[in-house]
C-alpha positions as CSV (number, residue, x, y, z in Angstrom):
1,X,-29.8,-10.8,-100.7
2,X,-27.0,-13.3,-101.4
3,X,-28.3,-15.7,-99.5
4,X,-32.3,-15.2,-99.2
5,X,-32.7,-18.8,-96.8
6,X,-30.1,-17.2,-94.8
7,X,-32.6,-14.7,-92.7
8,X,-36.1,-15.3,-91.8
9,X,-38.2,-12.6,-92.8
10,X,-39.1,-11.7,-89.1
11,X,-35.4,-11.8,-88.6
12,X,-33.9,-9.8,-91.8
13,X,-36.0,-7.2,-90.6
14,X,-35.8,-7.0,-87.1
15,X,-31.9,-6.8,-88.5
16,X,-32.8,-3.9,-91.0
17,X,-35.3,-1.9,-88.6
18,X,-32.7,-1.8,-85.9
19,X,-29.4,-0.4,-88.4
20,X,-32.1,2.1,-89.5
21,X,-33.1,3.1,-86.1
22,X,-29.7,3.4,-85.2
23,X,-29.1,5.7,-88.4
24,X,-31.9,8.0,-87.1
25,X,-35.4,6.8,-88.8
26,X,-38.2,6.8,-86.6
27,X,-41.9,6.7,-86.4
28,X,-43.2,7.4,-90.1
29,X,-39.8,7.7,-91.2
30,X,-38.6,4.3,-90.5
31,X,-42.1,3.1,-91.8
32,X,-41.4,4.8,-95.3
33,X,-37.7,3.6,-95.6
34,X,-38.6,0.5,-94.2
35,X,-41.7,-0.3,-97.4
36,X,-39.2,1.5,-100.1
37,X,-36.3,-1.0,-99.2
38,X,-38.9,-3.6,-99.3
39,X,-39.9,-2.8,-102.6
40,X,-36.4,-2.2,-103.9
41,X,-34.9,-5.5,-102.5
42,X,-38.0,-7.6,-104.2
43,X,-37.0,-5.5,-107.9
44,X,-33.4,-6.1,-107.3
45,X,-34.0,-9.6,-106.3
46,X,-36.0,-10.6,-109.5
47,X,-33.1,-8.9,-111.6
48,X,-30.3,-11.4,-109.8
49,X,-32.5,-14.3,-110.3
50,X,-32.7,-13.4,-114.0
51,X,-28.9,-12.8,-114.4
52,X,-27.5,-15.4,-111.7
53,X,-25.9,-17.3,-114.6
54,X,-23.1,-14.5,-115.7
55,X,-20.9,-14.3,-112.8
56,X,-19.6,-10.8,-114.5
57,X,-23.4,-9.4,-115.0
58,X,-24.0,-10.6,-111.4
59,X,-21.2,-8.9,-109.8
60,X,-22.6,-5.5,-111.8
61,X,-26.2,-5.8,-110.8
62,X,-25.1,-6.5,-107.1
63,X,-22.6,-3.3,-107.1
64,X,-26.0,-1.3,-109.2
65,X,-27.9,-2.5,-106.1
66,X,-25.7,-1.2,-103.7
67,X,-25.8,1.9,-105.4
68,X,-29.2,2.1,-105.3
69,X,-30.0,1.7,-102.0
70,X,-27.4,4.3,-100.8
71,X,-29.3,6.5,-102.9
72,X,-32.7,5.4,-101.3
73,X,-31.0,5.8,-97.9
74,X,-29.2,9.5,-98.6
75,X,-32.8,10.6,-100.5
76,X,-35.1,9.6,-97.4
77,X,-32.9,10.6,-94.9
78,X,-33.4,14.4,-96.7
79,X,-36.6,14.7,-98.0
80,X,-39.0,12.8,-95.2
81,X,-39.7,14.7,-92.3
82,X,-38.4,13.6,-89.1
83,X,-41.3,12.3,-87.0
84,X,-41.1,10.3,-83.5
């Protein structure tokens, strides 16, 4: 996210589906996870574009982001059923 030409989007998530895999999401699991970071990343994304010129807002909405997606990771990982 810091550096969006740094990663290919067949790449980033080939990166992404294979730390998630590892983790233990599969089949409609990984699917899920895998649209909701999706969707997260683009919101998030927008918000750093929008405050990229405060350093000090910046570093806040990178640390909220963070937040975030633990949150998206520890929620899924709980509530979707575990399918192969």
């Amino acid at each position: 996210m810091r550096d969006p030409t740094g990663m290919s989007p067949v790449v980033l998530r080939t990166f992404i589906e294979e730390r998630l895999t590892h983790a233990g999401f599969r089949g409609r699991r990984l699917s899920t996870v895998m649209a909701a970071i999706s969707f997260y990343v683009t919101g998030a994304t927008a918000v750093l574009q929008i405050t990229s010129s405060d350093d000090r807002t910046r570093d806040a909405a990178i640390r909220h982001f963070d937040q975030g997606l633990r949150m998206l990771l520890k929620g899924a990982a709980a509530t979707l059923p575990d399918s192969h």
